[in-house]
KOLSE-227426 format. One record per atom (N, C-alpha, C): z, x, y; atom name; residue number from 1. Coordinates in pm, 1 decimal. Atoms other than C-alpha are relative to their C-alpha. Layout:
<rec <Z; X; Y>; CA; NUM>
...
This chain:
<rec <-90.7; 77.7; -82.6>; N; 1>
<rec <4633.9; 20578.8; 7258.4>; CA; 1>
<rec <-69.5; -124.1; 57.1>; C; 1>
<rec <64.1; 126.8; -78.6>; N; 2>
<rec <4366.0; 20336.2; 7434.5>; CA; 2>
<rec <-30.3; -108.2; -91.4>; C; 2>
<rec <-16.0; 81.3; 115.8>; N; 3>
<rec <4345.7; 20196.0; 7058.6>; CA; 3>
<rec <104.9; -114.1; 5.8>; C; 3>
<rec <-143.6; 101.3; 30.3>; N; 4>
<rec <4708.9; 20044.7; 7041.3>; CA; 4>
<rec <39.3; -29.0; 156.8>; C; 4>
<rec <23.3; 104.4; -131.1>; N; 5>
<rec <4642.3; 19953.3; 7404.4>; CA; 5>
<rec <-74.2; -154.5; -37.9>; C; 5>
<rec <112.9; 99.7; 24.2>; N; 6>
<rec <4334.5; 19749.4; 7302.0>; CA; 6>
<rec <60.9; -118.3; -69.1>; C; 6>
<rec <-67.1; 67.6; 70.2>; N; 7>
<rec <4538.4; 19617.1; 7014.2>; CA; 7>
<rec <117.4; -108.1; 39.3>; C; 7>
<rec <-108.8; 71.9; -124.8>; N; 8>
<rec <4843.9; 19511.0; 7210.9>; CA; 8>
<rec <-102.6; -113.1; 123.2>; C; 8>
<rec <17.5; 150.5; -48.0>; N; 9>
<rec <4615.2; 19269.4; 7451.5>; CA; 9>
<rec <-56.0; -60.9; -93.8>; C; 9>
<rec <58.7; 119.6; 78.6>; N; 10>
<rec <4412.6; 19141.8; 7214.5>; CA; 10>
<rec <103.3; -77.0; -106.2>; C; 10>
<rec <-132.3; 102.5; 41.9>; N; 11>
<rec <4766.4; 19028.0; 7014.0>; CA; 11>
<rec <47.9; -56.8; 116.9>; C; 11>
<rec <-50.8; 108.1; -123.8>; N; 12>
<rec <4878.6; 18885.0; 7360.0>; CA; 12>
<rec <-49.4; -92.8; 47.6>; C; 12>
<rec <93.1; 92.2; -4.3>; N; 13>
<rec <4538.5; 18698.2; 7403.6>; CA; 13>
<rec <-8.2; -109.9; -119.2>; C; 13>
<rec <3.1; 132.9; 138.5>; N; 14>
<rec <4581.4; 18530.9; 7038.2>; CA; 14>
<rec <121.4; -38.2; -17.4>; C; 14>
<rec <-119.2; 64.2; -17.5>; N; 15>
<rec <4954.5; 18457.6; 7089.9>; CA; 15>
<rec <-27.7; -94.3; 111.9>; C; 15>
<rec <-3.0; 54.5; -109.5>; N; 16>
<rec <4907.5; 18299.1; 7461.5>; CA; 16>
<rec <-96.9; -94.0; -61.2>; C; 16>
<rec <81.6; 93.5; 118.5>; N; 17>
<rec <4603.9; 18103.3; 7178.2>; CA; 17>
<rec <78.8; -137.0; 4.7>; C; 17>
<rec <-65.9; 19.0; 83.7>; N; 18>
<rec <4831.9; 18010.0; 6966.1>; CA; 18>
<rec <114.0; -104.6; 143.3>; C; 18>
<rec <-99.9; 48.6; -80.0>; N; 19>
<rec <5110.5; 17907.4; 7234.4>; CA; 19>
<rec <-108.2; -137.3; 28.6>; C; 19>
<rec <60.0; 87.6; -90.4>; N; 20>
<rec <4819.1; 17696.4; 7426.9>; CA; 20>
<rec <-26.1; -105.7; -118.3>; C; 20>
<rec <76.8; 90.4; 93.8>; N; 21>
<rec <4709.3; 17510.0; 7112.1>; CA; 21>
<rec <157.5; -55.7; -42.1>; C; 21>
<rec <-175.2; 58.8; 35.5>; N; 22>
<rec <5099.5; 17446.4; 6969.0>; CA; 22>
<rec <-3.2; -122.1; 179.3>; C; 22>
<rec <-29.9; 82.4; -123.1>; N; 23>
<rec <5134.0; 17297.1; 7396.2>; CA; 23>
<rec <-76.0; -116.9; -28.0>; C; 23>
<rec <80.8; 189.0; -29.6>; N; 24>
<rec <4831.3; 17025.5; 7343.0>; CA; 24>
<rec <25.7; -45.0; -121.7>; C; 24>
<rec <35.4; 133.1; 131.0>; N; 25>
<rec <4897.5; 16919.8; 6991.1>; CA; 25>
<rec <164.1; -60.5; 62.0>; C; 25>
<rec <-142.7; 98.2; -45.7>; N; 26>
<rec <5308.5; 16803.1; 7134.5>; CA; 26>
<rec <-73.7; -52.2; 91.9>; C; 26>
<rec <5.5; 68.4; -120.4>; N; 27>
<rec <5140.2; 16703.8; 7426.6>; CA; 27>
<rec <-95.7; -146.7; -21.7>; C; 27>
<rec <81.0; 162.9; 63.1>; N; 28>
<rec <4898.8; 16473.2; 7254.4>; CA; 28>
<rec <52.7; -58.5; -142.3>; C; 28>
<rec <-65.2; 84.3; 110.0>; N; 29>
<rec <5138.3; 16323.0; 7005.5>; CA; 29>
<rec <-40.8; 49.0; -133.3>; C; 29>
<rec <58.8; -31.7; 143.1>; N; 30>
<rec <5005.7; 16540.8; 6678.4>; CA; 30>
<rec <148.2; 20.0; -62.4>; C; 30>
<rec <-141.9; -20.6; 105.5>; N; 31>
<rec <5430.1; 16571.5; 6607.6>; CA; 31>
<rec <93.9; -155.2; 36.2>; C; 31>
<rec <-32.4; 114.3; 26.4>; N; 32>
<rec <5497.2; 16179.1; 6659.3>; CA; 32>
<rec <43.5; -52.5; -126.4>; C; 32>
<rec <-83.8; 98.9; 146.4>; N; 33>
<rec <5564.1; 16043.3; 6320.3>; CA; 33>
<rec <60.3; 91.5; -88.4>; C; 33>
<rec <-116.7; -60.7; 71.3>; N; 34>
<rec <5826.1; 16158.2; 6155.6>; CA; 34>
<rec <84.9; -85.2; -118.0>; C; 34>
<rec <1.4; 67.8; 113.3>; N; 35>
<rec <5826.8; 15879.9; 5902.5>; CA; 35>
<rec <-70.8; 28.1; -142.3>; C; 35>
<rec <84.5; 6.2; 101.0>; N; 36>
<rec <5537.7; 15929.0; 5678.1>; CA; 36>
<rec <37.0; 147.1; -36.8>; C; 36>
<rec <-60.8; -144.8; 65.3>; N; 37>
<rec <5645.8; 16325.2; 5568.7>; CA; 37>
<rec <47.5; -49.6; -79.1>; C; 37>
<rec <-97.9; -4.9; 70.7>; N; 38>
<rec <5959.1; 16201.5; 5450.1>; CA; 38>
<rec <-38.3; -122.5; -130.1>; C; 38>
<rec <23.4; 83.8; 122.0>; N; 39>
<rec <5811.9; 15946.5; 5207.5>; CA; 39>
<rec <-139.8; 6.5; -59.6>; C; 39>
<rec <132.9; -85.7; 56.5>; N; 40>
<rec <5465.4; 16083.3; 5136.1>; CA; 40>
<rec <53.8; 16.4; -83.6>; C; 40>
<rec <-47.4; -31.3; 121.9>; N; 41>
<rec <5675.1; 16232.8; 4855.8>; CA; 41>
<rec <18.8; -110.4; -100.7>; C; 41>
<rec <-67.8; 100.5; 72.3>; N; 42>
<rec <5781.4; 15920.0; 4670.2>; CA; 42>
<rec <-164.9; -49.2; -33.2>; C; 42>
<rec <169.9; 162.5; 43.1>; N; 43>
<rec <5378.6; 15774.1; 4622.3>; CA; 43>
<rec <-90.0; 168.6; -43.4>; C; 43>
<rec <59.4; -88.8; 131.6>; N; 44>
<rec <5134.8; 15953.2; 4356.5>; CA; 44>
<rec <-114.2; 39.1; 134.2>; C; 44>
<rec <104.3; -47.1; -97.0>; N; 45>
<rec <4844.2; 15936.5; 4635.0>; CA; 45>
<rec <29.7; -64.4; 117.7>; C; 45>
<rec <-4.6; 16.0; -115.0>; N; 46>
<rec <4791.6; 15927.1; 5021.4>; CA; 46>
<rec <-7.8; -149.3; 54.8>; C; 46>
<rec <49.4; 109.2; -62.8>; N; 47>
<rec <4644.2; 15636.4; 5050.7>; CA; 47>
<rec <136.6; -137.6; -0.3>; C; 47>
<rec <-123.4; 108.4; 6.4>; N; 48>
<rec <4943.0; 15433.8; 4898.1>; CA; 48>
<rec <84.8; 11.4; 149.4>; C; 48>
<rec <-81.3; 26.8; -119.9>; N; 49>
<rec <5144.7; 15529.7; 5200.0>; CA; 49>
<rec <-56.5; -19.4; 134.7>; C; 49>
<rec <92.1; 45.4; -97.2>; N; 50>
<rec <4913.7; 15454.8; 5426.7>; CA; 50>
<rec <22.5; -178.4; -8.4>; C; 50>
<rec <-43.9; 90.7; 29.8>; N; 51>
<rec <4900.3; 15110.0; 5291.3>; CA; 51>
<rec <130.7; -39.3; -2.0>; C; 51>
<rec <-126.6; 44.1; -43.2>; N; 52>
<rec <5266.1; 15076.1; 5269.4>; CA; 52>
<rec <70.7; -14.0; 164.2>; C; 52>
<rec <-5.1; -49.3; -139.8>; N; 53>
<rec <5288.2; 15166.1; 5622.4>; CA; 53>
<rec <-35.7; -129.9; 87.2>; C; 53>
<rec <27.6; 164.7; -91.5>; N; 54>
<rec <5051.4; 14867.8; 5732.0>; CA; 54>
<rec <66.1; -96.0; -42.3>; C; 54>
<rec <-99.1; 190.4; 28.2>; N; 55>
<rec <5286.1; 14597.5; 5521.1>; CA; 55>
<rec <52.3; 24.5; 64.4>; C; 55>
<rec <-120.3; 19.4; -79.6>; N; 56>
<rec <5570.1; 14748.9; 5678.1>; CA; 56>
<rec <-14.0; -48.2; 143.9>; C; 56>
<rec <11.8; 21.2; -133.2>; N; 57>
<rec <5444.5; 14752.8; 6023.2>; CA; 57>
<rec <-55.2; -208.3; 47.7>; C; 57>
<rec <50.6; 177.3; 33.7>; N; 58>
<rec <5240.1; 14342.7; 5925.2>; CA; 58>
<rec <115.6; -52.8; 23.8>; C; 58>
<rec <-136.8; 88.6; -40.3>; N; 59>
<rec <5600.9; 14249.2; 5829.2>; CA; 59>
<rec <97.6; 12.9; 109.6>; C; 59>
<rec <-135.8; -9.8; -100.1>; N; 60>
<rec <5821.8; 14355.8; 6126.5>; CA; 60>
<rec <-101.4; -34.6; 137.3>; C; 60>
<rec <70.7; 80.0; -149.4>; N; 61>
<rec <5518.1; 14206.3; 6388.9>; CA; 61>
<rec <27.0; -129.8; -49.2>; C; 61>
<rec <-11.9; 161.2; 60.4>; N; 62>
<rec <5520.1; 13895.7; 6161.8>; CA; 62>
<rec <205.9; -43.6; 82.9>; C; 62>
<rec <-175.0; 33.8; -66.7>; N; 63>
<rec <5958.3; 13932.1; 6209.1>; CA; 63>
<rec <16.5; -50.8; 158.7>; C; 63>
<rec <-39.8; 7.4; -160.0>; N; 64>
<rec <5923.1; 13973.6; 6587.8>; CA; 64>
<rec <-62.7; -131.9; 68.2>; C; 64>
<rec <83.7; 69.9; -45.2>; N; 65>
<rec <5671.5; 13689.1; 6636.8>; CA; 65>
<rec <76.1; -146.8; -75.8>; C; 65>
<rec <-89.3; 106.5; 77.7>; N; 66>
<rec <5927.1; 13449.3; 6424.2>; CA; 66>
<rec <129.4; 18.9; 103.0>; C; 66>
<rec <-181.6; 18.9; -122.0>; N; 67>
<rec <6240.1; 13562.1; 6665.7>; CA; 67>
<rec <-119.1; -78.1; 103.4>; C; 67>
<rec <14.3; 100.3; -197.0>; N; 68>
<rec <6041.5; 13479.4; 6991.9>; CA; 68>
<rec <-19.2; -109.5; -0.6>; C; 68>
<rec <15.9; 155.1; -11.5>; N; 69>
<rec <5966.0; 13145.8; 6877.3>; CA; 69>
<rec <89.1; -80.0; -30.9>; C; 69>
């Protein structure tokens, strides 16, 4: 019986883990982009969308820096 005691906290100590580590990765932005998933698929390797990523972002500072003037 003091077995499936033992057992029982030590699963409540690696859930309450688990919970604490899930809390800091939302809390430090590790589930922010929600762009690059959905098109990761469409490019053969990583790096391409990486690169696509900085034109896109180049061209829409370049856009914004053409309105304000």
């Amino acid at each position: 019986m003091s077995v499936i005691a033992l057992l029982i906290i030590f699963s409540l100590v690696v859930a309450v883990g688990f919970l604490l580590a899930f809390i800091w990765a939302v809390k430090t932005g590790q589930y922010e982009d929600r762009y690059t998933p959905s098109v990761r698929i469409l490019f053969d390797d990583v790096s391409d969308v990486s690169d696509k990523l900085k034109e896109e972002s180049s061209v829409s500072e370049n856009d914004k820096i053409k309105k304000s003037k």
